[in-house]
C-alpha positions as CSV (number, residue, x, y, z in Angstrom):
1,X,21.2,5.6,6.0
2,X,18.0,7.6,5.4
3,X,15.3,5.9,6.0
4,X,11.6,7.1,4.8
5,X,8.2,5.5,6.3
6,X,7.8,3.0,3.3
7,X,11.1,1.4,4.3
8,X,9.6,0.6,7.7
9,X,6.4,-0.4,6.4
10,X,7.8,-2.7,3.9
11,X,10.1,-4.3,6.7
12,X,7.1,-4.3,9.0
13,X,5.2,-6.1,6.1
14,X,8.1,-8.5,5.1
15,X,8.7,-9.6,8.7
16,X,5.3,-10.2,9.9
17,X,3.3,-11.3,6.5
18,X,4.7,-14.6,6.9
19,X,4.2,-15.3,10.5
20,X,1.4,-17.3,12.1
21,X,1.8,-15.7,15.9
22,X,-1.1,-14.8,17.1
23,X,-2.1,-12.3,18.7
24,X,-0.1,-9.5,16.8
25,X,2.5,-7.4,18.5
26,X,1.2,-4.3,20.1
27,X,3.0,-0.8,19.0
28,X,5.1,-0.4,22.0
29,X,6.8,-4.2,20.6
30,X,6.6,-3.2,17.5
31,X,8.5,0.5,18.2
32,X,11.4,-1.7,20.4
33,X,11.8,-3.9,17.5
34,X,12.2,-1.4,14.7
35,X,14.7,0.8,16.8
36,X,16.7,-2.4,17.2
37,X,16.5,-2.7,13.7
38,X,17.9,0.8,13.3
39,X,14.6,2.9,12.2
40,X,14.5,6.2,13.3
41,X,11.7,6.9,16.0
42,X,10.0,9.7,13.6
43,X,10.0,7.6,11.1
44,X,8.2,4.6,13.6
45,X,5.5,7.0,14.8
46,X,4.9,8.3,11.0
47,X,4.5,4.6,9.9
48,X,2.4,3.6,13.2
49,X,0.0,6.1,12.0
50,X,-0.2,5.6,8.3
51,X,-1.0,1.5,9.8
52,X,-3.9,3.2,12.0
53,X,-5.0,5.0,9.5
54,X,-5.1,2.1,7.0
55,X,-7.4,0.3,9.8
56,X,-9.4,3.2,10.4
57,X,-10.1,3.5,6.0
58,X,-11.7,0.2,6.0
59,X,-14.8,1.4,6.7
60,X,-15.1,4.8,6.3
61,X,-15.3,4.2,2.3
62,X,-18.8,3.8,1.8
63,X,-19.1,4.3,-2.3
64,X,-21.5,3.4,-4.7
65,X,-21.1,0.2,-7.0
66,X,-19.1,1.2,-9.8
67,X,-20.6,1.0,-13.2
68,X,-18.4,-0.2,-15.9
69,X,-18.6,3.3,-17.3
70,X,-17.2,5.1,-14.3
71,X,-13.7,6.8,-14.6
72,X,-11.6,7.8,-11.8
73,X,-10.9,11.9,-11.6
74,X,-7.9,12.9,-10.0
75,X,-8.1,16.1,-7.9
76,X,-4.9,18.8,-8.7
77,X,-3.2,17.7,-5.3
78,X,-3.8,13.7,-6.6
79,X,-1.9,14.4,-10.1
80,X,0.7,16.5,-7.7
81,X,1.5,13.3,-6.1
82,X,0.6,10.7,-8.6
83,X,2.8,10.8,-12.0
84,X,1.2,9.6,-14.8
85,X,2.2,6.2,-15.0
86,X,1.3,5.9,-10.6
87,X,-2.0,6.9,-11.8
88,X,-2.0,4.5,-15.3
89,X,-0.7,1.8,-13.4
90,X,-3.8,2.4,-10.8
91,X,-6.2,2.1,-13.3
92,X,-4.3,-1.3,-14.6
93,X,-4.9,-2.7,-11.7
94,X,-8.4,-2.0,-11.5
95,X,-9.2,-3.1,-14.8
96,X,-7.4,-6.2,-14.2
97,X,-9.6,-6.9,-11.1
98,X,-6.7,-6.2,-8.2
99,X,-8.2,-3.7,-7.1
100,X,-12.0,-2.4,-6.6
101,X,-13.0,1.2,-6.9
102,X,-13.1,1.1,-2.8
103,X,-10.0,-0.6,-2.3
104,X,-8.5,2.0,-4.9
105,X,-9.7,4.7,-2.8
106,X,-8.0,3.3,0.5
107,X,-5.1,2.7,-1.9
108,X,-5.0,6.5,-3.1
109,X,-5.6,7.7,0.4
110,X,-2.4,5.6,2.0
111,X,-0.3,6.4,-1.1
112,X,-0.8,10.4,0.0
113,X,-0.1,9.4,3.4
114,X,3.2,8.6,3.0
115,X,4.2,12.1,2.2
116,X,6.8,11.1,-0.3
117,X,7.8,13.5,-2.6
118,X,8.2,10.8,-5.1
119,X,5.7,8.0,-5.4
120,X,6.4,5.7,-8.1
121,X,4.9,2.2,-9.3
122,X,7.2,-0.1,-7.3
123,X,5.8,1.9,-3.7
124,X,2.5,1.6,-5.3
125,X,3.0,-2.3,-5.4
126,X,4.0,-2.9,-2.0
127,X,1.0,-0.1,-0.7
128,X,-1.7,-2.6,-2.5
129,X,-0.3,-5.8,-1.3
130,X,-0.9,-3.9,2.8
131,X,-4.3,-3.0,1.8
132,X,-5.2,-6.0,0.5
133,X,-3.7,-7.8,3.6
134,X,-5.3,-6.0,5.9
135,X,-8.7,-6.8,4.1
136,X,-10.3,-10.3,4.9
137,X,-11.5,-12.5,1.9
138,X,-8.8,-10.5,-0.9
139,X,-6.5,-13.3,-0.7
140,X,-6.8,-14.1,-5.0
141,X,-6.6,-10.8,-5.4
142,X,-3.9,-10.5,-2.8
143,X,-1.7,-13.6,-5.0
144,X,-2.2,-12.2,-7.8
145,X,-0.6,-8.5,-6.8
146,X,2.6,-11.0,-5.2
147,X,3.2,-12.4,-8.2
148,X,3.4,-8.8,-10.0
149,X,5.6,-7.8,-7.3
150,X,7.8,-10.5,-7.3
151,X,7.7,-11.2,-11.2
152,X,11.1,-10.9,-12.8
153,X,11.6,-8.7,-15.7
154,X,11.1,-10.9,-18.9
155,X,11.6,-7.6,-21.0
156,X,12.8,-8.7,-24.4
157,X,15.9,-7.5,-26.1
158,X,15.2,-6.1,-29.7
């Protein structure tokens, strides 16, 4: 089975979300516990250091208030990486109050991280709902992104 560092993030995020242990595990428990679960050890250390650098993002955005007139430009690498419904559904979010322009930044700068080849809007889901974990006081926005995660699709049939 080939495994990528979403899929360990996602199990990392699914296992521990939940939980109320405190203190959290350190990254040696957290490397023996993802082996046993039968993750690569390249793809442990690449997902270690996409959760470091998600810790180390949190304040090293220091942007401007957005004005309602601002608009997001995407660099040639960023539309390289980000389709253009990754980059529609971005904006969605924003606009729907998810996300803020900072937190869309962090989002952006994880979503390259992952050095997928092919980021698409269900990886972009689960990204948002770790940044806005790991972000203190983002728990309505945080419900809001679970419920578009886990929302069945009510697509009508014509």
């Amino acid at each position: 089975m080939k495994e990528n560092v979403i899929d360990v993030l996602m199990y990392l995020f699914e296992t521990y979300v939940e939980t109320e242990e405190e203190p959290e595990p350190d990254q040696n428990e957290l490397r023996i516990e993802l082996s046993r679960a039968g993750f690569a050890d390249e793809e442990i250390e690449r997902a270690l250091e996409w959760l470091d650098g998600l810790t180390d993002q949190q304040d090293s955005f220091g942007y401007a208030t957005q004005t309602a007139h601002g608009t997001r430009i995407y660099n040639e690498y960023e539309h390289g990486r980000l389709d253009t419904c990754c980059r529609g559904y971005i904006t969605y979010l924003e606009q729907i109050a998810i996300l803020s322009p900072t937190q869309r930044e962090i989002l952006v700068d994880r979503l390259l991280a992952l050095e997928s080849t092919d980021i698409d809007v269900e990886q972009i889901k689960w990204v948002v709902l770790m940044v806005l974990f790991s972000q203190p006081g983002e728990e309505l926005a945080y419900a809001r992104m679970e419920d578009l995660v886990f929302e069945e699709d009510t697509g009508s049939i014509h």
